[in-house]
C-alpha positions, 0 to 999 in steps of 0.5 A, a space after each residue: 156673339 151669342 156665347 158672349 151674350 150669355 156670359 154678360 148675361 150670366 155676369 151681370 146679376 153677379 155685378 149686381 149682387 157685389 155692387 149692392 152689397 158694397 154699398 149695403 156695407 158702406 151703409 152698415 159702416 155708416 151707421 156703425 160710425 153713427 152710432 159712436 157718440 151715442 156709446 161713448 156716452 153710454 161707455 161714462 154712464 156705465 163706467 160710473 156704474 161699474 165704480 170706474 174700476 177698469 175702462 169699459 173697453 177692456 172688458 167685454 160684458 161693460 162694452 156689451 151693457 154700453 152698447 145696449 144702454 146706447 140703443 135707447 138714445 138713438 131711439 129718442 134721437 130718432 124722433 126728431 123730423 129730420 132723421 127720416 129725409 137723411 135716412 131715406 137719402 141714405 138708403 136710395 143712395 146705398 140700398 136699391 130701394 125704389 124711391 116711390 116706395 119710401 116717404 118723402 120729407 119729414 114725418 108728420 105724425 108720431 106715428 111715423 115718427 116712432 116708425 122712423 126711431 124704430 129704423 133709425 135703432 135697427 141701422 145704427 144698431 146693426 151697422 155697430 155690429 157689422 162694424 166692428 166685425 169689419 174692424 176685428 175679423 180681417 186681421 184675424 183671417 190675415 194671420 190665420 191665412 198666414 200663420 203656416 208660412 211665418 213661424 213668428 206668428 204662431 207665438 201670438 195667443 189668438 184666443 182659438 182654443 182649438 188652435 195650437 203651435 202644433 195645428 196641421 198648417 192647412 187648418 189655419 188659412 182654411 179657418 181665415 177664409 172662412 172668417 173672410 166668407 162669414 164677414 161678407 155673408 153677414 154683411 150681405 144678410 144685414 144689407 137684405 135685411 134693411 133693404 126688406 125693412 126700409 119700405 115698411 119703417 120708411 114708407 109713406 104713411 096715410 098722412 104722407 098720402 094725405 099731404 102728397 094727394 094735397 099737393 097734387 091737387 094744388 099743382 093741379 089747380 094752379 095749372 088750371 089757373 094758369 091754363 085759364 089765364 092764358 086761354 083768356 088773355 092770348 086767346 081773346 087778343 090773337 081772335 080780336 087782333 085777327 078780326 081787327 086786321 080782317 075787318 080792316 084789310 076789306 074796307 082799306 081802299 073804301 074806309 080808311 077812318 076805320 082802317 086807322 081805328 082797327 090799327 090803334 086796337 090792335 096795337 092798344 091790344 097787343 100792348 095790353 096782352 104782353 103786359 098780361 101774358 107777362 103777368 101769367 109768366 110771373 105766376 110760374 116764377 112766383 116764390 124765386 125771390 126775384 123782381 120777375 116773379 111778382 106778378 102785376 095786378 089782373 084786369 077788373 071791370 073797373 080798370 078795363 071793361 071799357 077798353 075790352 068793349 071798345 077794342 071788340 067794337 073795333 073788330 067790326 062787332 056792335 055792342 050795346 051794354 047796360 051796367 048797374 053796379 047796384 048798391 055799391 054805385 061804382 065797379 071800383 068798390 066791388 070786391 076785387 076777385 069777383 070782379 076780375 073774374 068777372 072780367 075774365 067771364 065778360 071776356 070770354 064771353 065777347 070772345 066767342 062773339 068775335 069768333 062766330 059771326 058779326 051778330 050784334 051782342 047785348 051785355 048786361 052787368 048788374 048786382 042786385 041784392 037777393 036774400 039779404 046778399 049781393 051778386 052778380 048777373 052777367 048776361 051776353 045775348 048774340 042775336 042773328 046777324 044784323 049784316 049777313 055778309 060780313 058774317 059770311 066773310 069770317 070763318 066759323 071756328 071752335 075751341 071744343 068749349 075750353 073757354 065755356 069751361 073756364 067760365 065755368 070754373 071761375 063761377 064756381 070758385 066765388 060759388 056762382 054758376 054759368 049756362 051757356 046755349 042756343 037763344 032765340 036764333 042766336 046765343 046767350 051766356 049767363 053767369 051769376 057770381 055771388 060777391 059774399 055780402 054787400 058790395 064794398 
């Protein structure tokens, strides 16, 4: 079992080694092939040069002044933006480069553009090159291989000067294998050349950085929206049901009024949530082109403060409110993302009410103009509780302030703030949200 270990062990760099540089060939042959339109029109250019006399491939110097004057083409071609995401595909495919080390998308800037020519001239270039060594030398080594034992070959002019009908007949198979081996060593020394030079040429740019770390931070933020809407949206409903349904199981037999009250909350809750959980599940399929993903509008104060306060009041909680909507006389004419974010702040708000204890709430909304702008002042007080022994009946229970933090965050994009904490015996929390000018 050991010995066997060790020669797979000792086999498998070599596997390697053969399977890279296969790939690595089939790569170079690629750009060899790639590099073809661009020679034969180079190969007319110079053959008007040259006067047409002869074609440019029967003479070696004009194929050689094609090939240099095709270079130039491939570097302008190599500007274009798509080059670089077809490269880069090429050589994670073929060249065992690590994909974080090259750049995804197109290039950006003209600066990554010119790196992306300059890999672009140097693949197809090289690849042209091992190319037609590929086409030439296997032939060649064949016949030399096989010169000792078939005498008709020896009439064919190899263009050898050191060969003759009279070479000892070891020389020939000997001179083939080594053409063989030469082949295969350029092709590998090509292949770790373009390994070496993709991460540089093909690398990520600073702008690259840029757009990725962009990126990042817009799924990072939508992730935070989306954690925000759900914690908001499931979390209020599943506290208020859960209350609604303990407050009713207490009175059934002594208050079956309020028994039947706390069962129409939950179910309007309930309905209200999953058409709201529906809504968050359509910002994930955003951008599919289908009916799903289009997400039905988020509550605002004007479409539902009234039912969000009358179902938390069915959970057995007093509140008592006092709304101005200031200047703009109705919570309809107020811009529409301050006031859905203000729904959401409300919310949490009631909330963490629901959740620890049955003190009553006192929640005041009111827009007011400061310093020639409006906002927004929200403030939740939860004094002590007026009935101590349904307080005592529900369990205290933390979220470790992930609701506060939401709040806080949804102050923060209209450039408000929130305060959170202990007042007067009891609680209070306080935002202020900027609604960027007079209200609509």
């Amino acid at each position: 079992m050991g010995p066997g270990r060790g020669r797979l062990g000792r086999g498998r760099p070599g596997r390697e080694w053969r399977s890279r540089v296969r790939l690595g060939w089939v790569h170079l042959i690629l750009g060899g092939a790639l590099l073809m339109p661009y020679f034969l029109l180079a190969q007319v250019a110079v053959g008007v040069v040259a006067g047409g006399g002869s074609p440019v491939l029967d003479s070696l110097p004009l194929s050689l002044a094609a090939y240099a004057v095709s270079l130039p083409l491939v570097a302008v071609s190599g500007l274009f933006g798509l080059v670089r995401p077809m490269s880069v595909a090429a050589v994670r495919a073929m060249c065992a480069v690590p994909g974080e080390r090259l750049a995804e998308g197109r290039a950006r800037s003209w600066a990554a553009r010119g790196r992306t020519a300059a890999w672009w001239t140097l693949h197809l270039g090289v690849g042209a090159l091992v190319s037609g060594m590929t086409l030439a030398v296997p032939p060649m080594a064949v016949v030399l291989i096989a010169l000792p034992f078939v005498s008709a070959l020896r009439e064919i002019p190899l263009g050898f000067g050191c060969l003759s009908t009279r070479t000892e007949s070891y020389v020939a198979p000997l001179l083939g294998i080594g053409l063989l081996a030469g082949l295969v060593l350029c092709a590998a020394g090509a292949t770790a050349l373009l390994a070496r030079l993709a991460p540089v040429l093909l690398g990520p740019t600073a702008a690259d950085r840029l757009a990725a770390a962009e990126e990042r931070a817009a799924d990072l933020a939508l992730r935070g929206r989306l954690a925000r809407e759900l914690h908001d949206a499931v979390g209020h409903a599943l506290s208020a049901v859960t209350l609604q349904a303990s407050a009713a199981r207490r009175v059934l037999d002594s208050d079956p009024g309020f028994v039947r009250e706390a069962l129409a909350a939950i179910e309007d809750t309930t309905r209200r949530t999953v058409g709201e959980l529906d809504a968050v599940l359509g910002l994930l399929r955003e951008g599919d082109g289908t009916e799903a993903g289009r997400a039905g509008p988020a509550p605002t104060l004007a479409a539902d403060l009234e039912g969000l306060l009358a179902r938390s009041r069915a959970a057995g909680t007093p509140i008592s409110t006092h709304q101005d909507p200031g200047p703009a006389g109705d919570w309809a004419r107020l811009p529409a993302l301050a006031s859905r974010e203000a729904y959401r702040i409300v919310q949490e708000g009631l909330s963490n009410a629901l959740r620890h204890g049955a003190a009553p709430v006192d929640l005041r909304i009111l827009v007011r103009e400061r310093n020639g702008h409006s906002e927004m002042e929200i403030t939740m007080t939860n004094g002590p509780a007026a009935s101590p022994e349904v307080g005592e009946a529900r369990e205290a229970r933390t979220t470790g302030g992930r609701g506060l933090r939401g709040a806080a965050e949804r102050a923060a994009l209209l450039g408000g703030h929130v305060e959170a904490g202990r007042h007067e015996g009891g609680w209070r929390l306080r935002a202020v949200l900027p609604l960027g000018g007079a209200a609509r």
